[in-house]
C-alpha positions, 0 to 999 in steps of 0.5 A: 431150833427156833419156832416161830410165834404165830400172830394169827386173829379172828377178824373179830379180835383184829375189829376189838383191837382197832376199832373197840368193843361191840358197843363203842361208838367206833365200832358200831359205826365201823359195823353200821358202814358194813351193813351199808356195804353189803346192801350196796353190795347186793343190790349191784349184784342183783341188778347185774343177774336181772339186767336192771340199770342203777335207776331200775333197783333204787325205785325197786328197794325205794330208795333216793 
């Protein structure tokens, strides 16, 4: 009976073999994107729970 291989990764070994170590410029700015996308991304989400329009959070976290 054959088994099948199992092809499986951590989502940090798929990140070192696209995008490199921690610590090369691939990857940190890969790293730098996401920890832009989560703040995006929880802005939104605590602006939708408060009712608050796009203009309302930026003046709140101070941003342009």
């Amino acid at each position: 009976m054959k088994t099948r291989e199992d092809n499986t990764m951590t989502l940090d070994k798929f990140k070192d073999k696209q995008y490199g170590k921690h610590g090369t410029e691939k990857r940190e700015e890969l790293e730098e994107g996401y920890e832009n996308f989560k703040l995006g991304a929880t802005s939104h989400s605590a602006g939708l729970e408060k009712c608050l329009t796009k203009e309302t959070v930026k003046q709140k976290v101070g941003s342009d």
